[in-house]
C-alpha positions as CSV (number, residue, x, y, z in Angstrom):
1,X,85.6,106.8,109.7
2,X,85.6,110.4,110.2
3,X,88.3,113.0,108.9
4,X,88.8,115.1,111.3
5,X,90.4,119.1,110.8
6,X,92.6,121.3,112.2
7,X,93.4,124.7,111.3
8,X,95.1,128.1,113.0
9,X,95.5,130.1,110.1
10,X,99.0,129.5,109.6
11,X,99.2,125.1,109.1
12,X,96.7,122.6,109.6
13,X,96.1,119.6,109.2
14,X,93.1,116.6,108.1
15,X,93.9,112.6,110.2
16,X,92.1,110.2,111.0
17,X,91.4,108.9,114.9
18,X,91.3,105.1,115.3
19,X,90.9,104.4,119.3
20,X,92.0,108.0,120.2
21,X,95.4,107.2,118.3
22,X,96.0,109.4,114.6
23,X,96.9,107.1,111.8
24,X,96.3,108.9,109.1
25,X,97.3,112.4,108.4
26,X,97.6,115.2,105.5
27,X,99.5,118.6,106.7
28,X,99.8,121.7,104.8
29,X,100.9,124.8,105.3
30,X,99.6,128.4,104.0
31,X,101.4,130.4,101.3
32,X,100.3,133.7,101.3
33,X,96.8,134.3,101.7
34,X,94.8,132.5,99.2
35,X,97.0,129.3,98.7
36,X,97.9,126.2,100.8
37,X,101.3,124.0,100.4
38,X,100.1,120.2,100.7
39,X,103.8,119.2,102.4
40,X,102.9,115.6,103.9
41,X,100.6,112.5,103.4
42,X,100.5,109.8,105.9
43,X,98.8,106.7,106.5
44,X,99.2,104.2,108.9
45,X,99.8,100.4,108.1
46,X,96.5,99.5,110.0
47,X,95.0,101.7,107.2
48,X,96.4,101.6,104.4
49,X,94.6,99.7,101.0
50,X,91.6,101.6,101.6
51,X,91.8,104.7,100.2
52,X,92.6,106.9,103.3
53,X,94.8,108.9,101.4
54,X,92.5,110.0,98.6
55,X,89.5,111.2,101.1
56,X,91.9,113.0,103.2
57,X,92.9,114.6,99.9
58,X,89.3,115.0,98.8
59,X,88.5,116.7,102.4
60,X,91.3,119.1,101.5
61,X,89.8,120.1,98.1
62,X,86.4,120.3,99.6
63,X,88.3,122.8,102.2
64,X,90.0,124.7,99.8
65,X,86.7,125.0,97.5
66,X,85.0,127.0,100.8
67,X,87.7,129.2,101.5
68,X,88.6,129.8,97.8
69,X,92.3,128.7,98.0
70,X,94.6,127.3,95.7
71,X,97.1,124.8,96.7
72,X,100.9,124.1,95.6
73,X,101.2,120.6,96.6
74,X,105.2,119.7,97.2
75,X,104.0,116.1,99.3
76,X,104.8,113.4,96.2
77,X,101.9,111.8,97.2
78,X,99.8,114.9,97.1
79,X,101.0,116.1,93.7
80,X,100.2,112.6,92.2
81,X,96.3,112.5,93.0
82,X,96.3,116.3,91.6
83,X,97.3,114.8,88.4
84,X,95.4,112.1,88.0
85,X,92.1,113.6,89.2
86,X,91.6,116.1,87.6
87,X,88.2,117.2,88.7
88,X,90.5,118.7,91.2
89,X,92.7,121.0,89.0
90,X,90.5,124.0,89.7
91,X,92.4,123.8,92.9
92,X,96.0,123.7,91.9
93,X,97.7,127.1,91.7
């Protein structure tokens, strides 16, 4: 399953394609120059159990890591992974 990315400088967005359709999706929006706002996580029922939303999460750190930004995640789901893993915390703003 690939993560796909979408970016234009002002939101963006990581999903995942199943048959051409997006069930899975992470949004966030840029604060500033050198921080993102994670604002939404979403997973589709098709998908959900395995984990979706930690590697679209994991793709954003990843991202953020290469373009040195920070992020201020408001999504609840978001928020929660940046807390528990937290070899992600160099991340958080």
């Amino acid at each position: 399953m690939k993560i796909e990315h979408e970016d234009n400088g002002k939101k963006g967005k990581f999903y995942i394609l199943v048959d051409g359709k997006q069930e899975a999706e992470m949004t966030y929006v840029y604060v500033g120059d050198d921080k993102i706002n994670i604002d939404h996580t979403e997973v589709s029922d098709k998908l959900k159990g395995q984990g979706i939303g930690y590697k679209l999460i994991e793709a954003s750190v990843e991202f953020m890591r290469d373009k040195n930004l920070k992020t201020i995640p408001t999504c609840s789901y978001a928020k929660a992974v940046f807390e528990k893993k937290t070899e992600y915390s160099d991340r958080l703003a």
